[in-house]
C-alpha positions in Angstrom: 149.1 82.3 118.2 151.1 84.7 120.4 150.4 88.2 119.4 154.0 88.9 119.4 153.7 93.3 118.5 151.4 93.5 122.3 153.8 91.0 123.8 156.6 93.3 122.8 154.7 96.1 124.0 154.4 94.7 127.5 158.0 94.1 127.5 159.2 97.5 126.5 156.4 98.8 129.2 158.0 96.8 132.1 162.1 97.7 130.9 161.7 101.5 130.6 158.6 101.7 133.2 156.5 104.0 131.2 153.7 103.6 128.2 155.7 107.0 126.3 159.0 105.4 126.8 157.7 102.3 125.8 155.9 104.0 122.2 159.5 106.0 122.0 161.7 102.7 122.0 159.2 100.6 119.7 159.0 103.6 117.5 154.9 103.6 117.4 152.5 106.4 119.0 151.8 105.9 122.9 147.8 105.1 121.9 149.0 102.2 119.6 151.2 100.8 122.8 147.8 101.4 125.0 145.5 99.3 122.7 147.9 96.4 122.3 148.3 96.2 125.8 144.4 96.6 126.8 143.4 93.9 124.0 146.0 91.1 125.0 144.5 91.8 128.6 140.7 91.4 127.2 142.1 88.5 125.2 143.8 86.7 128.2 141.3 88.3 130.9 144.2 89.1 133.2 145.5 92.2 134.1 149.3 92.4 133.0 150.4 95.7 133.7 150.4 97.5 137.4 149.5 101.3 136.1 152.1 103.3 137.9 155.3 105.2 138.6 156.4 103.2 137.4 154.2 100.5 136.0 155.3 96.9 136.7 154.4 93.6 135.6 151.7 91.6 137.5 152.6 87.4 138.1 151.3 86.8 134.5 152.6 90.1 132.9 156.1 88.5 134.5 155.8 85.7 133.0 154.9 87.1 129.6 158.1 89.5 129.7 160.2 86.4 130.6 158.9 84.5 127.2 159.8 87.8 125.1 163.3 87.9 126.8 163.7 84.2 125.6 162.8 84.6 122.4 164.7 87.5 122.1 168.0 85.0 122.8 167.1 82.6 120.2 166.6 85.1 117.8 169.9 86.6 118.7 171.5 83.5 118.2 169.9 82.8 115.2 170.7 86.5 113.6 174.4 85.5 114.5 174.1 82.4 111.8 171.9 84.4 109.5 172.6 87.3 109.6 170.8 88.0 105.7 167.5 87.9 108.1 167.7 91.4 109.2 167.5 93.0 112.3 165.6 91.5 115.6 162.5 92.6 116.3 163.2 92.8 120.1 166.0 94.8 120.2 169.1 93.9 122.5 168.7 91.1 124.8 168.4 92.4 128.5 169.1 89.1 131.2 167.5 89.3 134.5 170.4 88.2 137.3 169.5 88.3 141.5 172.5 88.7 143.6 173.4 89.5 147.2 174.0 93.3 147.9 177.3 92.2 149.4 178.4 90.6 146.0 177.2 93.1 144.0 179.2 95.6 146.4 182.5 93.6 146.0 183.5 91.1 143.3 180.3 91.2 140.4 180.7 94.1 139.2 184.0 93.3 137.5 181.8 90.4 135.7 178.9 92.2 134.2 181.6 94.6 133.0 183.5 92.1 131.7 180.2 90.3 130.1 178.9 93.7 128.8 182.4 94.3 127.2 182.0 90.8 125.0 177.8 90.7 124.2 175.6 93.2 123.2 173.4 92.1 125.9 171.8 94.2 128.5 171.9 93.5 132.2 168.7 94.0 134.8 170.4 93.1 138.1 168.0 92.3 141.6 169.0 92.4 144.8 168.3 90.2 147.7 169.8 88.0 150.4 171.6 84.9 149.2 169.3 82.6 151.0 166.8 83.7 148.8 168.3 84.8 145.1 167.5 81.0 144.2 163.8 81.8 145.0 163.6 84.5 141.9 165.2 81.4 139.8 162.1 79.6 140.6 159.6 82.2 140.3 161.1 82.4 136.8 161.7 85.9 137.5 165.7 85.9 136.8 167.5 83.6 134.5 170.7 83.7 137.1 171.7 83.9 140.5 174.8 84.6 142.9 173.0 82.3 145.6 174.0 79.9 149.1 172.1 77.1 147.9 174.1 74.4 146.2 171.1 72.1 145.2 170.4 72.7 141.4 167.1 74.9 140.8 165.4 72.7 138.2 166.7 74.1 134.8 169.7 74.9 136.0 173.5 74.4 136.1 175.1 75.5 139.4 178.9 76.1 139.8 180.7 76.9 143.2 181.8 80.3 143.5 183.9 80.4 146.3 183.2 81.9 149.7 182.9 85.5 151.1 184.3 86.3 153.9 183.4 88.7 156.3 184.7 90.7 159.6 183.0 91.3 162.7 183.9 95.2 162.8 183.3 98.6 164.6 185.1 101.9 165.4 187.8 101.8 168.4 185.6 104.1 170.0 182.7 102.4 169.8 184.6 99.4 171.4 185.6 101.9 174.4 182.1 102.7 174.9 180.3 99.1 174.8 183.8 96.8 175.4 185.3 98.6 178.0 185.6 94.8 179.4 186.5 92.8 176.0 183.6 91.4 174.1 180.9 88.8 176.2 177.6 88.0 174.8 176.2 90.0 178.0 178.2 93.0 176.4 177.0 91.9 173.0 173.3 92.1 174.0 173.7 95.7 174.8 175.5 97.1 171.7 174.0 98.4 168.8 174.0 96.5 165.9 173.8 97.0 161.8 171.3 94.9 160.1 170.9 95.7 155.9 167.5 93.7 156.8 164.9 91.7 158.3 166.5 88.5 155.8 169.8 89.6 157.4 171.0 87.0 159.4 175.2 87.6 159.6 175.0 89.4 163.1 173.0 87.1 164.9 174.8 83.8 163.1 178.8 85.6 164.2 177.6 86.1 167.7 175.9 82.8 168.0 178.8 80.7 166.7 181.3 82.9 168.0 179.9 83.8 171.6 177.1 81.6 171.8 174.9 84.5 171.9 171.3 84.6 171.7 169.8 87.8 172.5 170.2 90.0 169.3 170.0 93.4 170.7 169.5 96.4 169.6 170.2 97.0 166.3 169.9 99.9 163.1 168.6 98.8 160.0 171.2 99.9 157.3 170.1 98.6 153.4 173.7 99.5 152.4 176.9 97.3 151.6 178.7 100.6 151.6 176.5 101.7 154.2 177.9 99.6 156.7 181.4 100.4 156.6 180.6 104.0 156.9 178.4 103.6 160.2 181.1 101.6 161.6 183.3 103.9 161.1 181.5 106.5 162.2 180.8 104.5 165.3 177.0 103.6 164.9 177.0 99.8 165.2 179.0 97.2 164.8 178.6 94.7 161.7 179.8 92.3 159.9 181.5 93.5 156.9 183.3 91.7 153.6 186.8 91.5 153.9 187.4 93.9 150.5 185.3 96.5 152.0 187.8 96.6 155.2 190.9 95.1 154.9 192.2 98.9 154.6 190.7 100.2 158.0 191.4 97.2 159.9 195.5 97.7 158.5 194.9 101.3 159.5 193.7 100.9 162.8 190.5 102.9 162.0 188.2 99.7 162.3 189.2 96.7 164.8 187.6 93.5 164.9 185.5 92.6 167.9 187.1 89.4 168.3 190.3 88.9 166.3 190.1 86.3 163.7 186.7 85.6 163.8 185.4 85.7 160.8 182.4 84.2 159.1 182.2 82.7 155.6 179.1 82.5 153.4 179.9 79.7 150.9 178.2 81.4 146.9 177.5 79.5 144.2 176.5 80.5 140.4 172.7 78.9 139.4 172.1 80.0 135.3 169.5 78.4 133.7 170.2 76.2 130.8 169.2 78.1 128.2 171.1 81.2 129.0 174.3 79.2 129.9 174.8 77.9 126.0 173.3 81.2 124.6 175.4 83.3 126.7 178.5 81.4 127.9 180.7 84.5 128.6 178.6 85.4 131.3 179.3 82.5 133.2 182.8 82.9 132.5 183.2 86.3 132.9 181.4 85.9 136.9 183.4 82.2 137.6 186.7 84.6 136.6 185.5 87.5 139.1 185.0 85.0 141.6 188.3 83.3 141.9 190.2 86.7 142.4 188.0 87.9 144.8 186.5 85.1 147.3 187.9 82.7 149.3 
């Protein structure tokens, strides 16, 4: 049988990053959390804590904070019908969701608003490239993704999102200085770029399809959605940047496009898992709603 009080403990341990916190959330003493967590790792002879600041889970201690998080929805649900039960022994529910910095930097945020506005459920929100968001559904490390990848991760639903669109941009005087003779993919290889990082692929795809460039060049590594905008204004790089973040500066003439109309789409689509998407329909609503005002 699951030792459900050191499973919790775990849990607690991973969402505030601390043992104290931990003891201060489940109400108990900071020894008691120490001992439940040392015996369940004698018990299961794995390690399930990374000691640090701040501790993390290991693989298994993952995996374990995943089953608490699902447990913690049925019991919500089930608290809902039966209320008489009394209160859960998890506390809220907090869902683990990957999405694309660009996303998050644009359109999502008006969902998880939107979702926190209509659940009592907490959000834990990941960030990496869309090409590989569907690999944390896998992992079993989130429960939902804004991902590229259209194919079903097995225990999922998948619905289209729509597609962002973004803008090959930089500063008019950064075109003087590298486009003095209008943009060539000789001119290209010369210019300096902005890359978020090494998964980043926009650049490189634009000026392939678009030029038929090859040779990246040189290039700044930015890990910013925001970030972006302001080196290309500030004349740093070029990059490709979401047509929200820009639209104003390319109306105002303090950003141009390098080639006029050029613009790249990344098709998104919305991967929940099962489970969540009938305990928690109104997050899929509130994200397929965000969507359709904001992309493509």
């Amino acid at each position: 049988m699951i030792d459900y009080s050191a499973a919790l403990a775990v849990a607690a341990i991973v969402r505030t990053g601390s043992f104290e916190k931990a003891a201060k959330a489940l109400s108990v003493t900071p020894s008691a959390i120490s001992q439940r967590v040392r015996l369940l790792e004698e018990r299961l002879g794995a390690v399930l804590i990374e000691r640090g600041t701040p501790c993390t889970a290991t693989e298994k201690g993952a995996w374990l904070c995943r089953h608490v998080e699902l447990v913690g929805m049925l019991e919500s649900d089930l608290l809902e019908r039966l209320p008489g039960l009394g209160d859960p022994l998890s506390g809220p529910v907090t869902l683990d969701i990957a999405v694309n910095a660009d996303s998050l930097g644009t359109w999502f945020m008006p969902a998880a608003a939107a979702f926190a506005e209509r659940t009592k459920a907490m959000l834990r929100i990941a960030v990496d490239d869309q090409d590989h968001t569907a690999d944390w559904l896998r992992r079993g490390h989130v429960v939902a993704a804004v991902t590229s990848l259209s194919k079903p991760v097995a225990g999922c639903k998948v619905s289209p999102l729509g597609r962002l669109r973004y803008h090959a941009t930089a500063s008019p005087a950064f075109m003087a200085r590298y486009f003095p003779d209008g943009v060539t993919a000789e001119a290209l290889a010369r210019a300096p770029a902005l890359t978020f990082n090494q998964k980043d692929g926009l650049q490189q795809d634009w000026a392939r399809r678009t030029l038929g460039a090859t040779d990246p060049g040189p290039t700044h590594w930015l890990p910013s959605t925001h970030g972006f905008v302001d080196a290309a204004l500030l004349g740093m790089g070029w990059g490709l940047n979401p047509t929200q973040l820009v639209a104003g500066h390319l109306a105002e003439g303090r950003l141009v496009e390098l080639v006029p109309g050029a613009t790249l789409d990344v098709t998104l689509h919305w991967q929940v898992s099962r489970l969540v998407s009938g305990q928690f329909p109104a997050l899929t609503r509130a994200v397929l709603e965000a969507a359709k005002d904001a992309l493509v």
